[in-house]
Structures are given as C-alpha cells and as structure tokens.
N, C-alpha and C positions, 0 to 999 in steps of 0.2 A: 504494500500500500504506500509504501514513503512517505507516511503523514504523524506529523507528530501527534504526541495528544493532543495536547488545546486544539490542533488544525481539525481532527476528528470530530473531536466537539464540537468543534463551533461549528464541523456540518450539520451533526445530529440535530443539534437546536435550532440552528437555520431552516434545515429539511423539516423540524415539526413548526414551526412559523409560517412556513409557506402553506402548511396545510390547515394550518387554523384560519390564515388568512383567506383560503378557500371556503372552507366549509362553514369559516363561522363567522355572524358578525361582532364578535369581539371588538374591543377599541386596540390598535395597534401598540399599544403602551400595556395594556391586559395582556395581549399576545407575547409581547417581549419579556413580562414577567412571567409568564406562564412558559416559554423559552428558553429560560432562567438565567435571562440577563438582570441586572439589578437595577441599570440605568439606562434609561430607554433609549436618549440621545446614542450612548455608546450600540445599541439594536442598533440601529438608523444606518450609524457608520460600517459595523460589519453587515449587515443584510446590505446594502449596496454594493460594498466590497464581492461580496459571491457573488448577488446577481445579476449585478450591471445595473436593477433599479430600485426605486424607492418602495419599503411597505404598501404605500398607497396605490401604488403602480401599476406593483403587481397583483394587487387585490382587482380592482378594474381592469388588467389585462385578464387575469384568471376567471372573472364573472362573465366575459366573455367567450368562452371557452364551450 
C-alpha cells in the first residue's frame, strides 16, 4: 500500500465523509465530526486536498448523480 498511517486514515474518514455527504443531510461540520476530525476548518482543508473539491461540492455534485 505505501501509505502511512495518518495517510490511511485520513482516507478512511475522508471515504466515510463523502458518504455521509451522500446519503445524508447532515451539516458539513456534523459530518466532519462524525469523520472525526475535531476542527472543521482543518475537514475543509484535507477533504479538498483528496478530492480536488469543496464538502459543498461534492455534496451537489453527488445529488446529482
């Protein structure tokens, strides 16, 4: 895999972010903590980092789907 932990992780909770922001409407800062990031702004910045866009984004890209 050649992934550190933190980098693991931070997919794991990435990966269930994006599916909460699919399936649910949670507020995106509930998501993050529920993600189990602690501080939301710091969400914002690694969820863009992976996926090129914003929480909001991709929830509107996703509900199109």
């Amino acid at each position: 895999m050649n992934l550190t932990f933190r980098d693991y992780l931070r997919n794991i909770r990435i990966t269930h972010a994006k599916k909460l922001l699919h399936e649910t409407n949670l507020t995106v800062s509930r998501i993050a903590e529920q993600s189990g990031f602690r501080d939301t702004n710091h969400f914002f910045r690694v969820f863009k980092a992976v996926t090129g866009i914003t929480p909001k984004k991709y929830r509107q890209n996703a509900s199109m789907l």
